[in-house]
RODO-2510 file (C-alpha; in nm, 4 decimals, decimal comma):
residues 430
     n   res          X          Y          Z
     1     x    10,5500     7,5258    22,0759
     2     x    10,2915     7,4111    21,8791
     3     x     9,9429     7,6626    21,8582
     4     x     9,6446     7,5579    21,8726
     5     x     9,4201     7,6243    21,5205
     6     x     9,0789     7,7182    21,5313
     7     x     8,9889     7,5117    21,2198
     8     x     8,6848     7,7066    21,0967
     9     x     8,9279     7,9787    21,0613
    10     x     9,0546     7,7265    20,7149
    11     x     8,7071     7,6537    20,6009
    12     x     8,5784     7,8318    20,2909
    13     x     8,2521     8,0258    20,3661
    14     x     7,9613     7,8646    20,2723
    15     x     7,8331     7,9765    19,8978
    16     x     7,4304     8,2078    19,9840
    17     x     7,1562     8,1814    19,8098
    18     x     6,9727     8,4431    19,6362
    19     x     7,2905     8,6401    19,4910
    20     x     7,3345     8,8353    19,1677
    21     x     7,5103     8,6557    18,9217
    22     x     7,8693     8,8381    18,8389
    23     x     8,0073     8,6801    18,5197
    24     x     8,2063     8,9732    18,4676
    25     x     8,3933     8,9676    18,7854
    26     x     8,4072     8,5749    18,7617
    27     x     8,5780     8,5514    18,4268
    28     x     8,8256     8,7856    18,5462
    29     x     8,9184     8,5891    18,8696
    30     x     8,9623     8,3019    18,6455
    31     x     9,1705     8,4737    18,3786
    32     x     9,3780     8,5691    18,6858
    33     x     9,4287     8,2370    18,8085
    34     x     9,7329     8,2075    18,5898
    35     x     9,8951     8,4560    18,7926
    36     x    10,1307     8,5027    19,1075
    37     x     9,8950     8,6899    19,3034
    38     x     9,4934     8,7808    19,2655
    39     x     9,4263     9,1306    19,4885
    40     x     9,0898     9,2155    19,5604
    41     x     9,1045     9,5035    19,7453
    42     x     8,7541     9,7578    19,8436
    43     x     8,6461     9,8693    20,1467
    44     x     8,4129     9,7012    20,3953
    45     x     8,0500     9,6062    20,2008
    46     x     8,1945     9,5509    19,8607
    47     x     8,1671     9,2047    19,8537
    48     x     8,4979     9,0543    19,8401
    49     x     8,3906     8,7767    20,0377
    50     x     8,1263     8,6605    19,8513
    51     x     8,2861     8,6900    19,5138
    52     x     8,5462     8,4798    19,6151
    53     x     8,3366     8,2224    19,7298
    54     x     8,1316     8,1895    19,4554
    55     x     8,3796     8,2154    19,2138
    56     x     8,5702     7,8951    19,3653
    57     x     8,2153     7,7166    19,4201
    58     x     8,1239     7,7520    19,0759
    59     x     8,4994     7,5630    18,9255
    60     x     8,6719     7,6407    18,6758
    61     x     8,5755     7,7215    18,3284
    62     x     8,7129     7,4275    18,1588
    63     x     8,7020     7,0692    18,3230
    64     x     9,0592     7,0356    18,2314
    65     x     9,1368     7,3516    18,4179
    66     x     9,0856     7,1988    18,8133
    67     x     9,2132     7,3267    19,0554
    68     x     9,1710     7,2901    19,4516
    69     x     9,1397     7,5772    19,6661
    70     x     9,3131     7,6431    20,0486
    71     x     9,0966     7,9487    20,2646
    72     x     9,2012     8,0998    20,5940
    73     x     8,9939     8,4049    20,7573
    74     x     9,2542     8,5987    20,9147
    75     x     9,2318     8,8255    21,2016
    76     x     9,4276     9,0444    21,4924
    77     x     9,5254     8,7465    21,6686
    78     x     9,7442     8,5995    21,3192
    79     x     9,9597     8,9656    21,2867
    80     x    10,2649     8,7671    21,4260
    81     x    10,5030     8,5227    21,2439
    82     x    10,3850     8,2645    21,4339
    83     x    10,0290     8,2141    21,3607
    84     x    10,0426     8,3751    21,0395
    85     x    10,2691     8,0797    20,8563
    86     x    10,1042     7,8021    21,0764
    87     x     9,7515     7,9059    20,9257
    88     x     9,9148     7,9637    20,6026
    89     x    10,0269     7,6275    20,5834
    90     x     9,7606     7,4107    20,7691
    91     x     9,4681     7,5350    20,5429
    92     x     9,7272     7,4309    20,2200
    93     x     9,7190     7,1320    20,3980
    94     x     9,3818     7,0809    20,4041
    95     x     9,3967     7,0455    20,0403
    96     x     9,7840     6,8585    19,9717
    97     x     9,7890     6,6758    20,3469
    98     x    10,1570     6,5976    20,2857
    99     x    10,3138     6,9801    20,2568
   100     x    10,4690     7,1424    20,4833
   101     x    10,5228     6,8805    20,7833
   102     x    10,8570     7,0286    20,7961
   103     x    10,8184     7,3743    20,7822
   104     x    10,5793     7,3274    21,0920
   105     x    10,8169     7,1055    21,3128
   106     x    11,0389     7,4467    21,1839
   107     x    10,8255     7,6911    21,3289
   108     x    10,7483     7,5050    21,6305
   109     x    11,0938     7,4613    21,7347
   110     x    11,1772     7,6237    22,0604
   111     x    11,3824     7,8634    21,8430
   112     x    11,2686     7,8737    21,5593
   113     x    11,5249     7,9862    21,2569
   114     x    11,4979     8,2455    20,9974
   115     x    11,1139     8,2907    20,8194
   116     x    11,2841     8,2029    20,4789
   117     x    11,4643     7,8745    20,6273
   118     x    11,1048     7,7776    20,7006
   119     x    10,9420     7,8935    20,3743
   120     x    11,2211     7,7487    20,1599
   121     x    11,1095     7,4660    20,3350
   122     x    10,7391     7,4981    20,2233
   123     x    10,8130     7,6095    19,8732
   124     x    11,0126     7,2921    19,8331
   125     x    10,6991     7,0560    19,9249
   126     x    10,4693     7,2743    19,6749
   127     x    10,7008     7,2654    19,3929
   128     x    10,6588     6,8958    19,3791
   129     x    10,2768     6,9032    19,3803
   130     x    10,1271     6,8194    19,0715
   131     x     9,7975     7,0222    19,1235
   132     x     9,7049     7,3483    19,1046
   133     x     9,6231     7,5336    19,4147
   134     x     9,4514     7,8540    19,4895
   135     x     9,5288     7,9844    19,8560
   136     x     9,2797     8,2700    19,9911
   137     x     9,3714     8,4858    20,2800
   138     x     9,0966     8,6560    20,3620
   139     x     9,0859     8,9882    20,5319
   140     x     9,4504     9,0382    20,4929
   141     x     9,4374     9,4133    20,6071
   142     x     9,4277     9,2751    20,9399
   143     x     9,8220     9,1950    20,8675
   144     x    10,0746     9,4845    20,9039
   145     x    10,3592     9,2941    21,1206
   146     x    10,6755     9,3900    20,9292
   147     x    10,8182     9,0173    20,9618
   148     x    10,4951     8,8611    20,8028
   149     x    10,4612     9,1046    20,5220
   150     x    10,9076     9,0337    20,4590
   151     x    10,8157     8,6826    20,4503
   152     x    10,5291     8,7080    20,1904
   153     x    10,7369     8,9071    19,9779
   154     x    10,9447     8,5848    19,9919
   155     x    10,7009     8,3304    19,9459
   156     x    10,5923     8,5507    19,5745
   157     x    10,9288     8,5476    19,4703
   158     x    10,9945     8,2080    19,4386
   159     x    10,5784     8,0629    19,4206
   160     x    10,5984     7,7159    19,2725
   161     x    10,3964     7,7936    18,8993
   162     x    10,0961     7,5756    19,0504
   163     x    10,0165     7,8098    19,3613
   164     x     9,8450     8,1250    19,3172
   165     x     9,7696     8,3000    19,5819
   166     x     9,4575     8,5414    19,6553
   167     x     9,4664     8,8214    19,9123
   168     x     9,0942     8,9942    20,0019
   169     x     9,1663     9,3073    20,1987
   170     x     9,0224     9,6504    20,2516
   171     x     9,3656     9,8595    20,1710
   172     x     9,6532     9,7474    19,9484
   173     x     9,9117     9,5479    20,1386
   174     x    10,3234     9,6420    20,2045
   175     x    10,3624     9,4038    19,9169
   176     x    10,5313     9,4840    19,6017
   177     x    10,2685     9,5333    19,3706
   178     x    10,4084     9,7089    19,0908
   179     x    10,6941     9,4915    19,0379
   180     x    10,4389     9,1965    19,0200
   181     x    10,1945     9,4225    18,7829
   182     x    10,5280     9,5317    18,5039
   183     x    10,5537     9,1756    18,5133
   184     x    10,2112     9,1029    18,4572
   185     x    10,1802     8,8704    18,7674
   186     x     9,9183     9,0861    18,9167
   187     x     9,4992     9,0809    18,8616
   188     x     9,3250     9,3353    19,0174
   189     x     8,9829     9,3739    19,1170
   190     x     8,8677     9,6739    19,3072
   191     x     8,5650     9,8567    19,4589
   192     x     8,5026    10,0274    19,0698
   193     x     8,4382     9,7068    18,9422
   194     x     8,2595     9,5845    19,2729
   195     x     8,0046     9,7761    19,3125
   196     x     7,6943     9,6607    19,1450
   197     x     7,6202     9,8359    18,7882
   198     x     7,2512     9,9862    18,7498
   199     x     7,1269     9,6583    18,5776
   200     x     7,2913     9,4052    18,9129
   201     x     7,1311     9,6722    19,1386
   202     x     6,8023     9,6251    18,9640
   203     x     6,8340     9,2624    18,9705
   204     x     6,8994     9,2311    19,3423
   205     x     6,6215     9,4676    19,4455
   206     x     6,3806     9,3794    19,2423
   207     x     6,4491     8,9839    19,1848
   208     x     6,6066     8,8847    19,4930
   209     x     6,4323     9,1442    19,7459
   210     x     6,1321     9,0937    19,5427
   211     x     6,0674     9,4763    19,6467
   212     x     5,9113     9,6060    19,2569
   213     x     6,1000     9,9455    19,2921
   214     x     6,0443    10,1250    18,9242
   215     x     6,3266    10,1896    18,6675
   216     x     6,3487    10,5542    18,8241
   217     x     6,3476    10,4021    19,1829
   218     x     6,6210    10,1507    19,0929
   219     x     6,8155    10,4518    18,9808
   220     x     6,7957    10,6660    19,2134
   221     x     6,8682    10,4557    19,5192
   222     x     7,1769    10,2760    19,2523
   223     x     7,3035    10,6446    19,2059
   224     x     7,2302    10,7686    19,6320
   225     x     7,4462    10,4183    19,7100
   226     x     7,7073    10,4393    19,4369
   227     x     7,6523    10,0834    19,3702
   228     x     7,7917    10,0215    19,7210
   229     x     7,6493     9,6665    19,7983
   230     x     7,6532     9,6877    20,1611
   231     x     7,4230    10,0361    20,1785
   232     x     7,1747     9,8679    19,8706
   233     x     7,1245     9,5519    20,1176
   234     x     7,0395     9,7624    20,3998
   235     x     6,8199    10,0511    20,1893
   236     x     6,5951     9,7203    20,1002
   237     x     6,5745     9,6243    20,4610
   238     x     6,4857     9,9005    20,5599
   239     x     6,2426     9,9421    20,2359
   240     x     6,0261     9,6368    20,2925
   241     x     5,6777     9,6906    20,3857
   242     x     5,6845    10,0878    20,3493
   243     x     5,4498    10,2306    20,1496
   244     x     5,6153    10,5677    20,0664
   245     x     5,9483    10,4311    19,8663
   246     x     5,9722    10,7231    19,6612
   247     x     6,0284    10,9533    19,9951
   248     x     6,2659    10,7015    20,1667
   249     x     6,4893    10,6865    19,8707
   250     x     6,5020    11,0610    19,8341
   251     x     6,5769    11,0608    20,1802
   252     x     6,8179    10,7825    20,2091
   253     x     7,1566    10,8813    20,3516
   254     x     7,4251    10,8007    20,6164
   255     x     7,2018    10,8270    20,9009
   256     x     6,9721    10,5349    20,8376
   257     x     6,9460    10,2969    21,1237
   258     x     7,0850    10,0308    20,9649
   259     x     7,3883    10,2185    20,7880
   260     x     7,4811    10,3941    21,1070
   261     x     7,5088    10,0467    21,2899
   262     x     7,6298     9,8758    20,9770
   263     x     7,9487    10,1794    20,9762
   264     x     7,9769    10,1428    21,3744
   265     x     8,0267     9,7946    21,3896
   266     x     8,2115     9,7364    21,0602
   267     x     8,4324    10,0295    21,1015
   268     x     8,4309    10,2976    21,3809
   269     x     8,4755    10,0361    21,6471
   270     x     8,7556     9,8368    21,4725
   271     x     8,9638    10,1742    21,5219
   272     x     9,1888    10,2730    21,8036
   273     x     9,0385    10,5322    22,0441
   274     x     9,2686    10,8371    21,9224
   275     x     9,1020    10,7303    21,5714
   276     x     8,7723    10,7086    21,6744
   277     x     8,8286    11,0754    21,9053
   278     x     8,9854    11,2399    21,5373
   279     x     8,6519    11,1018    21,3450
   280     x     8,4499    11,2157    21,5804
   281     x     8,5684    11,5595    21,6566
   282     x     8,5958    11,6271    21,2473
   283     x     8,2823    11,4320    21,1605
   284     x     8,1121    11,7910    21,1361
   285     x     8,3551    11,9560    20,9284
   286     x     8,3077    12,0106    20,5235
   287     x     8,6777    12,0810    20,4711
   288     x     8,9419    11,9453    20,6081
   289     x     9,3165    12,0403    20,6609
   290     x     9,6333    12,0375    20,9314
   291     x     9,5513    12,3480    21,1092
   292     x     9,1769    12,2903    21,0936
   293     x     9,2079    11,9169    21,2264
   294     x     9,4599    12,0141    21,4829
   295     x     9,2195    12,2820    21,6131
   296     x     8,9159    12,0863    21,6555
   297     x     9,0659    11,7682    21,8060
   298     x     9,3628    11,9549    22,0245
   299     x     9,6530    11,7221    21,9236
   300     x     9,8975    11,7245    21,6848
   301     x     9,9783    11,4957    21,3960
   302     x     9,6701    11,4001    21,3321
   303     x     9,7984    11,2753    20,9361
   304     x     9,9356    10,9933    21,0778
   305     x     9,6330    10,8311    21,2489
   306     x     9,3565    10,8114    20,9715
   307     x     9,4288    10,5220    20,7012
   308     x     9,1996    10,4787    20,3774
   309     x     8,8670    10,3640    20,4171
   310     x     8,8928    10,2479    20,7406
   311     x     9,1818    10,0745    20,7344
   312     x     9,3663    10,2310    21,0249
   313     x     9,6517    10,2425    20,8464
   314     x     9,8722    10,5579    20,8808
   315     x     9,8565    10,7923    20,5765
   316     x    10,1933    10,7526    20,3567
   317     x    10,3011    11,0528    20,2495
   318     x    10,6386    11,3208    20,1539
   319     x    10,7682    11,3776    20,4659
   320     x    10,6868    11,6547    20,7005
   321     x    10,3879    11,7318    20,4496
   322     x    10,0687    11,6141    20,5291
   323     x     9,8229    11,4956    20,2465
   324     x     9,5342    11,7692    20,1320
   325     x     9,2802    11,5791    20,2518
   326     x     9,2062    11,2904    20,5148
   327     x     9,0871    10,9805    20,3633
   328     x     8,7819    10,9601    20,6297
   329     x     8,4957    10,7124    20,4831
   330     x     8,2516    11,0350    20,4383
   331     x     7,9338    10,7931    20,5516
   332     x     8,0905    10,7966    20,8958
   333     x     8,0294    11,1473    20,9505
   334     x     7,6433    11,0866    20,9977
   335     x     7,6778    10,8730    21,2748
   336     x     8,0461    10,9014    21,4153
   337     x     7,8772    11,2438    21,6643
   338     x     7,6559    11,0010    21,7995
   339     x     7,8872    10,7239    21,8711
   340     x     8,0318    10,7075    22,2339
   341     x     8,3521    10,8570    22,2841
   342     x     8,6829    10,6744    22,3012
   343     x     8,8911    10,6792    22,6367
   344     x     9,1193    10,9235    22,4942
   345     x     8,8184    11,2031    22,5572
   346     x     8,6834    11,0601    22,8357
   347     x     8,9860    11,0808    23,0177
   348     x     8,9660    11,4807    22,9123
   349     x     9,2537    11,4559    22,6415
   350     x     9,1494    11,7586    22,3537
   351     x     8,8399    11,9115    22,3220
   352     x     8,5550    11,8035    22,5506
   353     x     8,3030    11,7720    22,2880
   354     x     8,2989    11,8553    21,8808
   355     x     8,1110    12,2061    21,9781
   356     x     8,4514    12,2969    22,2073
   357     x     8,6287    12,2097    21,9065
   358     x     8,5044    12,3502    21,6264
   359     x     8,5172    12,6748    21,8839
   360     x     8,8956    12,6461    21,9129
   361     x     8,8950    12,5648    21,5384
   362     x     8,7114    12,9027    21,4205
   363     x     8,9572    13,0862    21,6249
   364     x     9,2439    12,9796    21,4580
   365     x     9,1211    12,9664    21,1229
   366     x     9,0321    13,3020    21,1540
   367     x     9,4143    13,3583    21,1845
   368     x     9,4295    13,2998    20,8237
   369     x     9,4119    12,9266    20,7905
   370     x     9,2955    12,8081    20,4742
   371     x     9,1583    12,4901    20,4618
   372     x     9,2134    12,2351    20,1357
   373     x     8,9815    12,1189    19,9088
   374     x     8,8162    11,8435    19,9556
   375     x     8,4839    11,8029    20,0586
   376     x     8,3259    11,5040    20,1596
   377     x     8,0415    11,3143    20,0374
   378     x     7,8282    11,0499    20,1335
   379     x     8,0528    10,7598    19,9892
   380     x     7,9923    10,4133    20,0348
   381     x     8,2375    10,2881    20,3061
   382     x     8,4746    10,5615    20,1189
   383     x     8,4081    10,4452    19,7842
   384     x     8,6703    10,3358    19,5649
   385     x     8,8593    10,4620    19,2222
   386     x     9,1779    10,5367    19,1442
   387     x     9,4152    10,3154    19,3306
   388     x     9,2237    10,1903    19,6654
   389     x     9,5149    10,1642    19,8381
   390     x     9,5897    10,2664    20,2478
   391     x     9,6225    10,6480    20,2741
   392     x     9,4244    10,7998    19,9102
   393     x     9,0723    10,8898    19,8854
   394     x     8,8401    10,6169    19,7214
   395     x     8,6724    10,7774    19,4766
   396     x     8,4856    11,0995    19,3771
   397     x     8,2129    11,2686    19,5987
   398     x     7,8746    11,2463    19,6317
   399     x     7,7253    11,5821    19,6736
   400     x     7,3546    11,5302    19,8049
   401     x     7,3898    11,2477    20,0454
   402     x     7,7248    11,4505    20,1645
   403     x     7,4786    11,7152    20,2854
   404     x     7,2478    11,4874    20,4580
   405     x     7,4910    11,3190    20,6290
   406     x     7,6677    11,6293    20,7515
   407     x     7,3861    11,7430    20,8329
   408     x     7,2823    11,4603    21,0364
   409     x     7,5763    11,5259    21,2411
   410     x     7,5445    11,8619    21,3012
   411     x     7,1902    11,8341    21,4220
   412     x     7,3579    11,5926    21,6805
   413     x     7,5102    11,8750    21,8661
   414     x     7,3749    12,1454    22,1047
   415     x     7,2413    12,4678    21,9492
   416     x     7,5693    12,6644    22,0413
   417     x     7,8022    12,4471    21,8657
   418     x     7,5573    12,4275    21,5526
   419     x     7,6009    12,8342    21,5668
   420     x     7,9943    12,8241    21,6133
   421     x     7,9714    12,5256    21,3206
   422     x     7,8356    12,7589    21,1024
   423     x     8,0873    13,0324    21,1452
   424     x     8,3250    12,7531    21,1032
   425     x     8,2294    12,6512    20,7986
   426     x     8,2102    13,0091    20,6781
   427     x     8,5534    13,1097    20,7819
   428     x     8,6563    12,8230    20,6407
   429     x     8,4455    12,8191    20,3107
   430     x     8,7003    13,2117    20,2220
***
């Protein structure tokens, strides 16, 4: 049955105004575009977006080097087999109008046949185009259907030399990346090389937001933000026509306005409700582990419900061990005590509020508990180093915006709870 195609959903975003020029980033996308597969792969705010778009607006280095490019913005609705391939294929036709007429009347047969029937299908029609293409699917995290990610794995073993694909998502995909980086068919680019450098940050505040911070102000906002893009746009919003800059960026943290509803729109409300209940429950903890989780949120298991960086994405781990510390994007924990709470404690499921919990928590800590290391710090939509992938910790902490924002959420509960906090976090602290 054929679907019907929202056909913005194929159109590359438009290319802004007013950005920072990112040669570095730029020349790496295009030494990657003789590869099988481009990953760029941060958390919300890092710009993977607008890199991409900028990169393909600008062409290609050499004018012998052309290339045409395919987009689709992918969301909940395309996590089935379904609208996933007739996406794929209808933005590469935007670009080659001829491929993959088959491979549709395939998929839209009343039953349809195997995912690689249909794909051999489509690989057949690319491997006779002459061009080379560049096919974006944006927001790819959305995709964790285990029939889509099979037939992806399918389409990179046997992509046509001319197609190279490019997946933007905010954790790594259940794709097998290192076979295709030992065979160097994998470029990477990651929040690390994202986030804006001390010279970009300077640029964009000063040249584009046309604020005139000083070398010191640039600084210290660039080292309060970690270069996170998404925080620096909002810190100059929220800079412009103050007087007092200096105070604001010593006091900038994860409970400014715009950062709280920047993090509860981009990522606490994407969650289920048992995720949003666990982040808010352990949003005023320091440490976390098993037995301390457990005690403050009154359920079990609580490992397999927190993803990296707000990915959702269970945590992958040895079994029957959890991991030593949940990847929770630390800039949540300013404003995750405020946010409403899910159905899951509404309809009275665990604690009643995170004061009962962290009650129930110091009890059983004080049992002998010992809680991991791991302390959170203000991190810019989690940060990002090391790998970036679902289920690890993005990056090192940031110690004095960690305080403010924890303390932002304790000062969102009633005096009691602050008291039991404390003892908490001194039990807890042995």
């Amino acid at each position: 049955m054929p679907i019907s195609l929202l056909e913005t959903k194929l159109y590359v975003p438009r290319s802004r105004r007013g950005l920072v020029p990112r040669p570095r980033l730029s020349e790496r996308l295009g030494r990657g575009a003789a590869s099988k597969l481009m990953l760029v792969s941060a958390p919300a705010g890092f710009g993977k977006t607008t890199l991409l778009t900028e990169w393909l607006a600008a062409g290609p280095a050499a004018p012998t080097d052309q290339r045409l490019a395919a987009w689709v913005s992918l969301d909940r609705a395309d996590n089935n087999s379904a609208s996933f391939w007739t996406y794929l294929i209808a933005a590469l036709r935007t670009v080659e109008p001829g491929v993959g007429a088959n491979a549709l009347a395939l998929l839209q047969a009343p039953q349809p046949p195997p995912i690689e029937m249909v794909l051999t299908t489509l690989l057949n029609d690319l491997g006779a185009i002459a061009s080379h293409i560049v096919l974006v699917l944006d927001d790819y995290h959305v995709i964790d259907a285990p029939d889509v990610q099979d037939g992806m794995v399918f389409l990179l073993d046997h992509l046509p030399p001319r197609l190279h694909v490019v997946i933007a998502c905010r954790a790594d995909p259940a794709l097998p990346l290192a076979r295709l980086r030992a065979r160097g068919e994998l470029v990477e680019i990651r929040a690390a090389e994202l986030r804006f450098t001390p010279d970009e940050a300077a640029a964009y505040l000063n040249e584009m937001m046309g604020l005139q911070l000083t070398a010191g102000d640039v600084a210290a906002l660039e080292r309060r933000t970690e270069g996170w893009i998404a925080a620096l746009q909002l810190a100059a919003l929220s800079m412009q026509g103050r007087d007092d800059v200096a105070s604001f960026i010593a006091g900038f943290a994860g409970d400014d306005r715009y950062v709280v509803d920047y993090l509860v729109e981009e990522l606490l409300q994407r969650q289920s409700d048992r995720v949003q209940t666990f982040l808010q429950r352990t949003s005023i903890l320091g440490r976390l582990s098993r037995p301390l989780c457990d005690a403050v949120t009154g359920q079990g298991g609580w490992q397999g419900h927190v993803g990296g960086a707000g990915s959702g994405e269970p945590v992958p781990g040895p079994a029957g061990r959890a991991p030593p510390v949940v990847p929770l994007p630390p800039s949540l924990c300013g404003c995750v005590a405020r946010a409403p709470a899910g159905r899951a404690a509404r309809s009275g499921a665990g604690p009643a509020s995170p004061g009962e919990g962290v009650v129930r928590a110091e009890r059983r800590t004080s049992c002998g508990h010992r809680p991991l290391a791991g302390r959170r710090g203000f991190r810019a939509c989690g940060g990002a180093g090391g790998d970036g992938g679902a289920g690890h910790a993005q990056g090192p902490t940031g110690g004095h915006a960690a305080r403010l924002a924890r303390d932002a959420s304790r000062r969102s509960l009633p005096r009691p709870a602050r008291a039991q906090h404390r003892l908490c976090r001194g039990v807890a602290g042995h």
